[in-house]
KOLGUVEX-798294 format. One record per residue (C-alpha): x, y, z. Coordinates in pm, whole numbers, padded with zeros to 5 digits, always signed. Each point is the difference from the previous one (the first is absolute). Layout:
! residues N
XYZ
...
This chain:
! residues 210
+01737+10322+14100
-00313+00238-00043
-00217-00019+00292
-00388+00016-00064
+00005+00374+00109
+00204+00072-00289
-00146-00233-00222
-00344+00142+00070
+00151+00401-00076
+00158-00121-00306
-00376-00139-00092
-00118+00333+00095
+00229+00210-00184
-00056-00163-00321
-00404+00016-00015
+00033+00388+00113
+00296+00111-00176
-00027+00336-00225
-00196-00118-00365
-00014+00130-00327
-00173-00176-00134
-00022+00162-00373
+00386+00007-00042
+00065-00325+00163
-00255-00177-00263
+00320+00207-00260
+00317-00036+00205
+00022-00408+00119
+00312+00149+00251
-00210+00242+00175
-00221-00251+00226
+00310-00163+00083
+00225+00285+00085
-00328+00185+00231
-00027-00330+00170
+00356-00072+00073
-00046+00396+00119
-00281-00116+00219
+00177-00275+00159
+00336+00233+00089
-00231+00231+00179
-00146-00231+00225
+00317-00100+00047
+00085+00339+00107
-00258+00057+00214
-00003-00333+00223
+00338+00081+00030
-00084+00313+00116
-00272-00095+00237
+00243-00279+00164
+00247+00311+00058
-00255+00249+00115
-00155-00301+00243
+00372+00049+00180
-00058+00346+00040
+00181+00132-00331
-00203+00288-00165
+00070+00067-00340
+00159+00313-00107
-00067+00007-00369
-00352+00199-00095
-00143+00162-00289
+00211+00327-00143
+00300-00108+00180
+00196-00113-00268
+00337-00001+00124
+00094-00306-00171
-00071+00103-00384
+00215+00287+00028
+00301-00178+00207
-00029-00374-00208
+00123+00128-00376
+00031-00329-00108
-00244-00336+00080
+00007-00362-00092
-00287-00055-00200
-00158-00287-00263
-00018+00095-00359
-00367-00097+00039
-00046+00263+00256
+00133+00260-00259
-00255-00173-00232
-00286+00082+00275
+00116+00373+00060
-00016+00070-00342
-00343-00104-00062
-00107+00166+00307
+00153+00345-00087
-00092-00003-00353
-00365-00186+00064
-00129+00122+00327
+00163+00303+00124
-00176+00331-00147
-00008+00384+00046
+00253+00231+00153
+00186-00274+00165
+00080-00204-00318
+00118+00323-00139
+00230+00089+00318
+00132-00376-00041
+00082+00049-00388
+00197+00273+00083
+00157-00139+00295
+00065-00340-00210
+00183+00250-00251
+00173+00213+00192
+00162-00274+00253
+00356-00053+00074
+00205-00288+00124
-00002+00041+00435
-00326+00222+00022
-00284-00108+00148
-00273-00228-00109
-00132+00160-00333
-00338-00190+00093
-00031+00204+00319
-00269+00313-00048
-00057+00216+00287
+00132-00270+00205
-00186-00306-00045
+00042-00268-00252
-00188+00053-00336
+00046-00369-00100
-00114-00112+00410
-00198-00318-00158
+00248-00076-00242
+00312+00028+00243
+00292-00179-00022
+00031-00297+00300
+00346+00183+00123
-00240+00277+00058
-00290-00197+00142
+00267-00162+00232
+00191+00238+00147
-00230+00135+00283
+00194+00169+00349
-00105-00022+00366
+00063+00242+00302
+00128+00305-00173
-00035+00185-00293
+00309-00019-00213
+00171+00354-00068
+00051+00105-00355
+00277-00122-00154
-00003-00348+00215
+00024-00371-00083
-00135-00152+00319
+00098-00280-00128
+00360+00022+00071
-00043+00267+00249
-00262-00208+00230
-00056-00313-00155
-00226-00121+00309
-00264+00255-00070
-00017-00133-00369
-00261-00257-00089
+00096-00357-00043
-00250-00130-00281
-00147-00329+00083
+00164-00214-00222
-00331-00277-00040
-00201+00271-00189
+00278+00125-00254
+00075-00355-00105
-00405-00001-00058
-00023+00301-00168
+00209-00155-00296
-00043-00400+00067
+00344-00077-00007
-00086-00366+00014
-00176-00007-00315
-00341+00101+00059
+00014+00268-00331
+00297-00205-00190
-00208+00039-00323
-00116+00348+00055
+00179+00324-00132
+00073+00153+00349
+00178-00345+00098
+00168-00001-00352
+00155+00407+00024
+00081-00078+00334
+00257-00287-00083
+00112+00123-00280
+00074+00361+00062
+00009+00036+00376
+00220+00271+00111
+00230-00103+00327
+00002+00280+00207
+00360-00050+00079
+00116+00111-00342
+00007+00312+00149
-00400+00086-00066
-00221+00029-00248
+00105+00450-00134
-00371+00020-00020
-00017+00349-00037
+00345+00036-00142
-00145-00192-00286
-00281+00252-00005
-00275-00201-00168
+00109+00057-00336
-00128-00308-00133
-00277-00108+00235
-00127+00362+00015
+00085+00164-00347
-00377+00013-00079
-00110+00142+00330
+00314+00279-00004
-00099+00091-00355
């Protein structure tokens, strides 16, 4: 059940969520995908606050970056590859696009995030939800560490209202092309991961490498 708190961030998060409004006028999955965005970060963040209220302070903070270089491989939604793409090849500009072309090129399966340039995310608005998810308390996590196998208590538990709203799983965008990609190429985590960057972006970002 989603409480009127909730209810009322969800409302929030979709009137302020991040806009283009030029390219979503040309993409119909880009309002869709930055409001489902919208909705997993509030999601985040109450979740946050409600673990901070109980005295947890959160460990992650800008440049830290621990997790890009230690998680090789994330689950993520073909229509997130979709949004990176555009954002790399439409929005990011000057030396860091060209640091990221090379990186993009020059990656091998088990390094760290190609998308990571002088340690913070070049694709931050565009993120995948594994990465928008994963957020640790109490301690910073030394390189090289999963917390969470190693201290799965300090790892966020996502509040599972706001994900469900993110991508109306009871029908809400049924006819819509988020809804449609979703059901009918979902990855399941379990299969071992989606080898983002072992599949190095050949397809989704052939134009951007180039």
């Amino acid at each position: 059940h989603m409480s009127d708190h909730d209810t009322k961030l969800i409302r929030q998060a979709r009137s302020t969520r991040l806009s283009f409004p030029d390219d979503e006028s040309r993409q119909a999955w880009l309002p869709l995908l930055l409001e489902a965005c919208a909705i997993v970060d509030a999601g985040v963040n109450e979740a946050i606050r409600r673990e901070e209220a109980q005295g947890r302070t959160l460990a992650c903070h800008k440049g830290c970056a621990a997790c890009c270089r230690s998680h090789t491989t994330i689950p993520v939604y073909p229509i997130e590859l979709i949004g990176i793409n555009w954002y790399a090849v439409e929005k990011i500009t000057g030396p860091v696009r060209e640091q990221l072309k090379q990186q993009l090129r020059d990656h091998k399966k088990g390094e760290p995030c190609p998308l990571l340039v002088e340690n913070a995310c070049a694709v931050h608005p565009l993120r995948p939800m594994a990465c928008r998810q994963f957020n640790v308390f109490d301690k910073v996590c030394t390189e090289g560490e999963d917390a969470y196998y190693t201290r799965r208590a300090d790892v966020l538990t996502p509040i599972r209202n706001y994900a469900d709203q993110a991508f109306d799983v009871d029908g809400g965008l049924r006819d819509q092309p988020l809804q449609r990609l979703l059901e009918c190429q979902i990855i399941d985590p379990h299969l071992g991961a989606v080898k983002l960057f072992q599949l190095r972006f050949v397809a989704a970002l052939r134009r951007f490498r180039n």
